[in-house]
C-alpha positions, 0 to 999 in steps of 0.5 A: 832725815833729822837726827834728834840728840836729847842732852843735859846742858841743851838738847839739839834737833839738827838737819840740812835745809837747803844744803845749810844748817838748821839746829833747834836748841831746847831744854837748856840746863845753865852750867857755868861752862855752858855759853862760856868765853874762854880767854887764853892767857899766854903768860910770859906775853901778858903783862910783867909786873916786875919789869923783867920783860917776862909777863907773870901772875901778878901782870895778870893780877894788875889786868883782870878788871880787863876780862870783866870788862869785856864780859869774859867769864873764864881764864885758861892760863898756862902753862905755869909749872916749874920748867927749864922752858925749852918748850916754853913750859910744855917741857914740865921739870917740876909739876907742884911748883910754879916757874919762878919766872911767873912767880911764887905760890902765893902769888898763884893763890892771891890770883885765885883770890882775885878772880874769885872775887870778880866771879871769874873761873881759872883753868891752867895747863897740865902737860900729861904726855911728857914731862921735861929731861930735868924732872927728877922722875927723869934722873931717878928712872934712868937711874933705875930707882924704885917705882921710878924705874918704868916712869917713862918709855924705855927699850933696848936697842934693835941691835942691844946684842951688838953694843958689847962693841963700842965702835956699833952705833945703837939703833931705835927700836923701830921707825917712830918719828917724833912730830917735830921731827927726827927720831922719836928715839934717844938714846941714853948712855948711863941706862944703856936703851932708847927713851921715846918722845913724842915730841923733842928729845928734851920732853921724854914720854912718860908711860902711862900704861904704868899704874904708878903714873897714873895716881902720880898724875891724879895726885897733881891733878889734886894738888891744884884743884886743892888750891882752887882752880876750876879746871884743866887744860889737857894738852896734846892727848891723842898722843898719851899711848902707843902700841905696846908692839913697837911695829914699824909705822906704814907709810903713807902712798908714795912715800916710802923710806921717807923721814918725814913725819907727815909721811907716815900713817900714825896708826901706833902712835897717835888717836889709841883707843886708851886716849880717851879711856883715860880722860874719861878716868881723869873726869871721873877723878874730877867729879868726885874730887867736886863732890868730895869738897862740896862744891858747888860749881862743876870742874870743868875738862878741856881737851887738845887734839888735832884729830878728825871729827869722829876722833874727838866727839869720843871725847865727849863721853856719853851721859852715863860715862861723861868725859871732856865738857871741851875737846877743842874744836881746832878746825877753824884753827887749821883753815887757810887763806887759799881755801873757800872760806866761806865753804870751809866754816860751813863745813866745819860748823855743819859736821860738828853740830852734826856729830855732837853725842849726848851731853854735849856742847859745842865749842869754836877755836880759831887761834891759839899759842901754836897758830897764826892769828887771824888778822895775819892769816885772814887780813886785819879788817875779818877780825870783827867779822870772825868776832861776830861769827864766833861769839854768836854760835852757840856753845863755848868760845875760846879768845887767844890773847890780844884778839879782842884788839886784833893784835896781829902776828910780830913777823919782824923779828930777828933770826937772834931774837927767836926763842923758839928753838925746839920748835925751829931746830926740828919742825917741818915749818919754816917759821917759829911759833915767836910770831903769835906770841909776842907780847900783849900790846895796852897802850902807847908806851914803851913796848905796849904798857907790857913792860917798862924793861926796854928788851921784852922776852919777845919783841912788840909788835911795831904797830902797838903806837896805834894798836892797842887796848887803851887806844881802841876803848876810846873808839866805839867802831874799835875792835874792842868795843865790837868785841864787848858787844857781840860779848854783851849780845851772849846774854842774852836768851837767844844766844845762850839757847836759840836756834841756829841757821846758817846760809852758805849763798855764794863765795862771799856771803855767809850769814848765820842767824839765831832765833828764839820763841817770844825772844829776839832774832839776831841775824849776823851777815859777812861778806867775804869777797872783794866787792860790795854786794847787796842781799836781798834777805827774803830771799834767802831767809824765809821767815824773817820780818821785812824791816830789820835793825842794825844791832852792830857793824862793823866800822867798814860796814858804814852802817851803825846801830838803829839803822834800818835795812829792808830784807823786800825792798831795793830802796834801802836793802841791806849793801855790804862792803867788802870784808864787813860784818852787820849784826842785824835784829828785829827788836827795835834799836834805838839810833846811835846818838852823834858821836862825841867827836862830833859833839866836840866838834859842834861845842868847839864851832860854837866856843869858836864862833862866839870868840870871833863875834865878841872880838868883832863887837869889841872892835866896834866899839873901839 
């Protein structure tokens, strides 16, 4: 049975064909968000400016020309506020400030400026869950002054009334374990209780059940909506609440007495209902905020939770009360190598488009700050066959850093060179976050072009001499330029507002095709597996044309644009190599003309030539 979903930015009519995904887009309404690429800026790993081997807001000044290059509408940078960084920033001292080691404000507003004037969008990180142990909210909350008294989580001991003896150890108030591991409970002298954290001891929670928290929030939120931004970033919202009970956490089958995280069912502590009260409260603050300042532009709200499907579509709101326009799609991010991966993004793909409420769009993550990326996970050569995958759904698409070059995690570096320390010293894995983090690799120089100080916060990947951004523009079967091209193929009409098959044929074959009336149809085929296969489209495809053109291959595919592929025939169907991607169309495409290699290769044969009869001649006259 279709299930019909009318809503504001595209309505949708989705259904299974053939155990593959059917989903009819019509009625589309252009937000500015609506088809957007939004581009991670990791901002210490971008570009240093003032050669202190940390990146900062002038480096991503000096690069925007970059993003508009690429065809990127949309950079979320962060996280940015003043912070001790023993979470990199996550930890926030100071929420009205930007860290000096990305800065001054007006380096911040000449951004703003910049952007504006190449029509880019900004969107930063805000960090409402916790803020750092050196925030002053901190220091007067446990001094107990004024409305900062209750600021943050606080609570006696479950042996308060044994304390009156100095030899008795405080316990926590109940079995709460932290997501990085170890107590979520620490205990401070001077106020005499526990503080909770979700996260490290250094990052207190701040108690959002507090009516003065909340106007503090929303006073930060206007603050930098004041300076011009377009929108947040809202990090790790499933664990903004708890129960106010304090009950003991079960634990999962078999795993009793453990003091492990993943051990135990979070059922108090994570996912509460209030989560998504509050962003719907925070969209509201944003809109009329908008409304307010007459702007003409939407704010836009992007969610991180690591949550089920049924968890995160809640996020969306509905039409009469809307909430966030982005609750991350992070379930490509969480794929792995062992799985069937060719089974694993169907599925992933099929529930999403499956369980979208009204007034939605959808959205595709596969990398990010906390992740491996994929040419590591995944090998270097699936990195244009997930570019062509993801840019080519329909929705919204977020790139992490350097994935346009397929920049591949640094695994080189050295138990002393890892800044990490939060994460290594108390997480369940056995690696650091450093890895996908490692700095922004441009060109062959000295650390990448990312800075012209010789120790980076972070070590280059080695691979930069031949990896890189300035290196790959030169060369038009690149990373880069397949990335600009399937950036390029989203304007048009049917990928903004076509309709979607999807074709799980086997292990190895997934094909995704998008179609438009009276538009062109795009018809994106990778193979997965380890051998070469050759696919036979009307076959799988009932309604395709019996010639199709390559639009874009990627540069292992051995096809280039303007080739013809058969979808009948077996005289010249369409063979794929293994770990290739093909972007076919059934709109001509006229045949790549000789590359300017081999032009340059052909003038010089002739310059070569000529030099060789001239001598000939000179020495026959001689």
């Amino acid at each position: 049975m279709n299930i019909i979903f009318s809503f504001a930015v595209i309505a949708y009519t989705y259904a299974t064909v053939y155990g593959n995904v059917y989903f009819h887009a019509k009625n589309p309404i252009n937000e500015w968000w609506s088809n957007t690429i939004i581009y991670q800026v990791y901002p210490r790993s971008f570009k240093d400016s003032n050669n202190d081997g940390i990146g900062d807001l002038k480096g991503i000044i000096q690069k925007l020309d970059h993003f508009t290059d690429l065809g990127i509408e949309t950079l979320w940078v962060g996280p940015l506020f003043k912070s001790p960084m023993d979470d990199m920033g996550y930890d926030v001292e100071d929420f009205y400030m930007i860290d000096p080691v990305f800065g001054t404000m007006d380096d911040f507003e000449e951004l703003v400026f910049e952007m504006n004037k190449r029509n880019l969008k900004l969107i930063i990180d805000f960090i409402p869950n916790h803020s750092s142990y050196k925030c002053k909210w901190f220091d007067k909350s446990i001094k107990q002054e004024g409305k900062y008294s209750d600021y943050y989580i606080w609570r006696d001991a479950s042996n308060q009334d044994e304390l009156s003896n100095s030899s008795i150890t405080p316990k926590p108030p109940n079995n709460w374990l932290s997501d990085l591991g170890g107590p979520a409970w620490t205990w401070n002298q001077q106020r005499n209780q526990f503080y909770f954290h979700q996260f490290g001891k250094e990052q207190p929670d701040f108690d959002l059940r507090n009516p003065d928290v909340k106007l503090q929030l929303l006073d930060v939120m206007e603050f930098w909506m004041y300076k011009g931004i377009s929108g947040f970033r809202f990090d790790a919202v499933d664990y903004l609440y708890e129960k106010v009970s304090l009950l003991d956490e079960p634990f999962l089958p078999e795993k009793s007495n453990s003091t492990e995280y993943k051990d135990l069912d979070h059922i108090y502590t994570r996912n509460q209902p209030e989560n998504i009260i509050i962003i719907l409260e925070w969209r509201a603050f944003m809109d009329n905020y908008t409304k307010s300042k007459n702007k003409s532009v939407s704010s836009l709200m992007a969610t991180e939770a690591y949550s089920n499907f049924n968890i995160l579509m809640q996020y969306y709101g509905n039409s009469t009360i809307p909430g966030s326009q982005i609750p991350f799609n992070l379930a490509l991010v969480k794929s792995q190598k062992d799985e069937n991966v060719v089974e694993s993004i169907d599925t992933i793909i099929k529930y999403w488009l499956a369980d979208l409420p009204e007034n939605a769009v959808a959205n595709w993550v596969m990398e990010n700050h906390d992740n491996l990326r994929i040419s590591s996970k995944f090998g270097a050569l699936t990195v244009p066959m997930f570019t062509a995958l993801k840019l080519a759904l329909p929705g919204i698409e977020v790139t992490y850093y350097g994935f346009e070059i397929g920049m591949e995690d640094n695994m080189y570096l050295r138990a002393e060179q890892v800044t990490d320390t939060i994460f290594v010293a108390t997480s369940k894995l056995s690696r650091t976050r450093d890895y996908e983090r490692c700095p922004m690799q441009w060109d062959n120089s000295i650390n990448g072009g990312f800075t012209k100080e010789k120790k980076p916060w972070l070590p280059v990947n080695p691979n930069y001499y031949k990896l890189n951004v300035e290196s790959q523009k030169k060369i038009p079967t690149s990373n880069y330029n397949f990335y600009k091209k399937m950036s390029q193929l989203r304007k048009t009409k049917t990928l903004k507002n076509g309709d979607l098959q999807t074709y799980n044929i086997t292990k190895s074959i997934y094909i995704l095709k998008r179609s438009l009336l009276e538009h062109e149809s795009y018809i994106v085929v990778t193979n997965f597996g380890s051998e070469t296969e050759t696919v036979i489209l009307s076959n799988v495809i009932y309604d395709v044309k019996d010639e199709l053109f390559v639009y874009l291959g990627s540069e292992n595919s051995e096809y280039s644009t303007g080739s013809k592929v058969s979808t009948v025939s077996t005289e010249y169907p369409l063979q794929l190599r293994p770990q290739s991607v093909v972007v076919l169309t059934d709109k001509y495409i006229e045949p790549e003309s000789p590359s300017n290699n081999a032009s340059s290769c052909t003038e010089s044969s002739l310059k070569c030539i000529s030099f060789i009869c001239v001598f000939v001649l000179s020495i026959w006259f001689l």
